[in-house]
N, C-alpha and C positions, 0 to 999 in steps of 0.2 A: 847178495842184496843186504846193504846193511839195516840194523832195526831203527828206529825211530828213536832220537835219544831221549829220556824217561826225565822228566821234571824232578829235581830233588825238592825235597818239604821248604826250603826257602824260597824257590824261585815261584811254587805254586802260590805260598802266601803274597810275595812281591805282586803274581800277575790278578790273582783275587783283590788283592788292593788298590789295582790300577781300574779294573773293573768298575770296581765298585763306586771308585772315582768318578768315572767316565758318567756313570750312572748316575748318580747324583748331580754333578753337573749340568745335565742332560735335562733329568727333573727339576732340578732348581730352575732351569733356563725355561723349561715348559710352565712354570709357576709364575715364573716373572713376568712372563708373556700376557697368561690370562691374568693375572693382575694389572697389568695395562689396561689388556684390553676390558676387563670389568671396569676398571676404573675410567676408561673410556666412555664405556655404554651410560654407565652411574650418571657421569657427567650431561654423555645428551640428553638423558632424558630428565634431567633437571632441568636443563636448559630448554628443551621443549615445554615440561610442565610451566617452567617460568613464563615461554613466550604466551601459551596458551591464556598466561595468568593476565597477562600486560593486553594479549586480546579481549579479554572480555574489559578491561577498563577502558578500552579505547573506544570501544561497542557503546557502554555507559555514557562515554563524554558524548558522541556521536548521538543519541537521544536525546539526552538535554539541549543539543543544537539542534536538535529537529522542531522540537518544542517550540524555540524561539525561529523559526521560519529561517534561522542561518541553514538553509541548507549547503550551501559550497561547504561552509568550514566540516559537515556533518562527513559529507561525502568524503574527504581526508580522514576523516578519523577512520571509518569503516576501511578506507581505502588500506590506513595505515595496521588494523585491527588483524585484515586478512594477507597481509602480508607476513606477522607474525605466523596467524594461522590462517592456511591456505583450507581448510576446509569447515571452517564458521558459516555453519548456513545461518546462523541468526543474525552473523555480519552482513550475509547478501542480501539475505528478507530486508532489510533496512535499508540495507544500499537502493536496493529497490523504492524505495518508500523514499529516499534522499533524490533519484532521477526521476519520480515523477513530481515532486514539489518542483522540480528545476525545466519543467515539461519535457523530457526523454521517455516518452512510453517505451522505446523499444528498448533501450537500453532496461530499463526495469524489467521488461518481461523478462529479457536473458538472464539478470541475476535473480529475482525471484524463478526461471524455472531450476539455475543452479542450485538454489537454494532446499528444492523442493527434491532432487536429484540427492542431495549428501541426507535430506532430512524430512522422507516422505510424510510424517506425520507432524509437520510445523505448520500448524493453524494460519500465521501473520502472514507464511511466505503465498500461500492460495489469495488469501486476502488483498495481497498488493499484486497482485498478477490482476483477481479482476479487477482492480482499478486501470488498471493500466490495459486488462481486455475491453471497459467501455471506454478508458479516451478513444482505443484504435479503431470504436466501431464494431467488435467480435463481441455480439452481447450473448452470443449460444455459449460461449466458452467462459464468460464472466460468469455465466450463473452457473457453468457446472463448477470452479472455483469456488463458488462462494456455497455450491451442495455441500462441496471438499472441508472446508472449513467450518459448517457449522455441524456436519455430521462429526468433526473431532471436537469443538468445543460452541456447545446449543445457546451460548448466552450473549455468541460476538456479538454484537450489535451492528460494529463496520459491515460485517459479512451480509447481515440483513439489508442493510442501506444499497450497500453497494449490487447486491439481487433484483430491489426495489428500483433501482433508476434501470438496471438493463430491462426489467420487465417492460418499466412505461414505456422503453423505446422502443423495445418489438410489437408495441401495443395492448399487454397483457393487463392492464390499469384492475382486476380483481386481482390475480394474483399479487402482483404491488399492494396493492390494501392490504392485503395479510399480511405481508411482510411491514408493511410500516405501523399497520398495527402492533403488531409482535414490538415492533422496536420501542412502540411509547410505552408498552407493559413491561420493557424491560427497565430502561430511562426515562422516564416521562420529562422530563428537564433537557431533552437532547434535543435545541430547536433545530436541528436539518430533519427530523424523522415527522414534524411536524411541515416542515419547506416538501421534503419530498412526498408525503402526504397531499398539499394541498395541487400540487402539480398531478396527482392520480386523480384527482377529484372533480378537475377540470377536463382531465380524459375520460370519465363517467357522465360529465354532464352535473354533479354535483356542486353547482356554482355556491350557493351559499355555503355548503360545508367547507370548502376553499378558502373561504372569504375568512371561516372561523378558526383555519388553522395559521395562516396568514396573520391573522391577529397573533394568534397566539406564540408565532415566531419571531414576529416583532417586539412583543413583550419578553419572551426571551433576550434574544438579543437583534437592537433595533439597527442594526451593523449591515444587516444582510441586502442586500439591493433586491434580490430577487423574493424577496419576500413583497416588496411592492410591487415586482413586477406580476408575478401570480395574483396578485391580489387586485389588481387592476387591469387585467384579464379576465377575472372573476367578474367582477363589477363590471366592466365592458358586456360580458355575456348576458348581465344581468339588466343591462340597461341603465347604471347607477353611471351614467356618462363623463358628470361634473365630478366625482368622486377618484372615476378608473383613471383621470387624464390627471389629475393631483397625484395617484401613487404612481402612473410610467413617468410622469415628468420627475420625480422624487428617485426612479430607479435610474433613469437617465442620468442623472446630476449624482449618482454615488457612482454609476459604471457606462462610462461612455460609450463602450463595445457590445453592449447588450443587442445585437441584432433584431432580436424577437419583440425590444420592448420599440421600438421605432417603428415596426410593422402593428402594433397594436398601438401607439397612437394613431398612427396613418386611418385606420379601420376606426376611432373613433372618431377622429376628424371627419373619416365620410361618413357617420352615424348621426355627428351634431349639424351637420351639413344640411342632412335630410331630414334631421327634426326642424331647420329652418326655413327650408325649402316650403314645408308641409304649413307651417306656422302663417308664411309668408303666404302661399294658396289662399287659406282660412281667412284673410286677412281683407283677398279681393284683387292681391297681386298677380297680374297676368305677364311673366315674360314673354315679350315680343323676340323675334327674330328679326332681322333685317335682310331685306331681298335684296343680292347683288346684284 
């Protein structure tokens, strides 16, 4: 059996050198690689921070169209905000608040619940869900929304209004007091906490106090149709007849769809009816019938 032939001192250095080659190359080629790819990751995530960044401006544009009642153009921006960033709950809370200006409850309920889902402690996105739980008629779940929201932040005011109208619809007209209370000790200048106010007060039977919030939202702002309409409803209850029928025909002529104020002229027309009827008795008037 022959031996193994023995490396002379050159050939050992030549193969130590090829090694070592090999090695190096090897590393250099593994460096180059993470250097890619760092420089890779560097890059996305700049590019992420960036889109992140261009999302919150498009968020911002999207507000200030809320402001001016453009909602369509709003709903783009937000649309375009969370396409940057797919998980902006402050983008869907809005978006939310964008489909229900455009009357979409349902659509807003889904992205305010998204919203609430990436960002269970986001005060706005509760807030625009219960709006959007009293247009659908869910006033159990509007007010637990609007618990939600004022147990994270005790000064909303929205949260309080928006409690306030589910209460009066389930019928809860004290509890609504406290809440519209609370909201004019918050803002005293915020004429709907006075509107929804005098709507609780007409469900109490509190006609004259009605009569004085009504005033008082008018002189805020004299804008509001149902500010006459409450108010002439009050006055209706009150028997102030000549009065109630000058503020429905006044909420009539600002909002022609007002269902309720058309059923309360109707009720005062049979009130003045029967104050002429009565007049007319007194007077010595006897309606005849005629026999067929």
């Amino acid at each position: 059996m022959s031996r193994p032939k023995t490396l002379n001192k050159r050939d050992k250095l030549l193969l130590t050198a090829l090694c070592s080659g090999l090695i190096a190359t090897a590393f250099g080629t593994t460096l180059e690689a993470q250097a890619k790819k760092s420089k890779k990751s560097d890059k996305a995530a700049a590019t992420k921070t960036d889109d992140k960044a261009a999302a919150r401006e498009r968020l911002g544009e999207g507000v200030k169209l809320l402001m001016f009642k453009n909602s369509r153009a709003a709903l783009a921006k937000f649309n375009e905000a969370l396409r940057l960033d797919p998980d902006f709950a402050l983008a869907y809370a809005n978006r939310a608040n964008a489909a229900m200006l455009m009357d979409n409850p349902k659509e807003a309920i889904a992205d305010a619940t998204k919203a609430i889902d990436l960002d269970p402690n986001l005060a706005a996105a509760y807030v625009n869900r219960s709006w959007a739980y009293n247009k659908t008629r869910q006033y159990e779940k509007a007010i637990a929304d609007c618990d939600k929201a004022i147990a994270l932040k005790s000064d909303l005011v929205i949260a309080y209004t928006n409690r306030s109208n589910a209460y009066n619809q389930l019928g809860k007209h004290d509890l609504a007091l406290k809440d519209c209370n609370k909201i004019i000790a918050l803002n005293p200048n915020f004429a709907m906490a006075y509107l929804n106010r005098a709507h609780t007060n007409i469900g109490l039977a509190n006609f004259k106090d009605a009569v004085n919030d009504c005033n008082k939202v008018i002189e805020l702002n004299p804008h509001l149709s149902r500010a006459y309409l409450n108010r002439g409803h009050a006055r209706r209850e009150l028997g102030e007849l000549d009065q109630a029928l000058t503020d429905i025909d006044k909420a009539i002529s600002m909002n022609g769809k007002l269902a309720s104020a058309y059923y309360n002229r109707s009720r005062i027309y049979e009130a003045k009816a029967e104050q002429d009827l009565e007049k007319a008795r007194k007077l010595g008037f006897v309606h005849q019938v005629d026999d067929d």
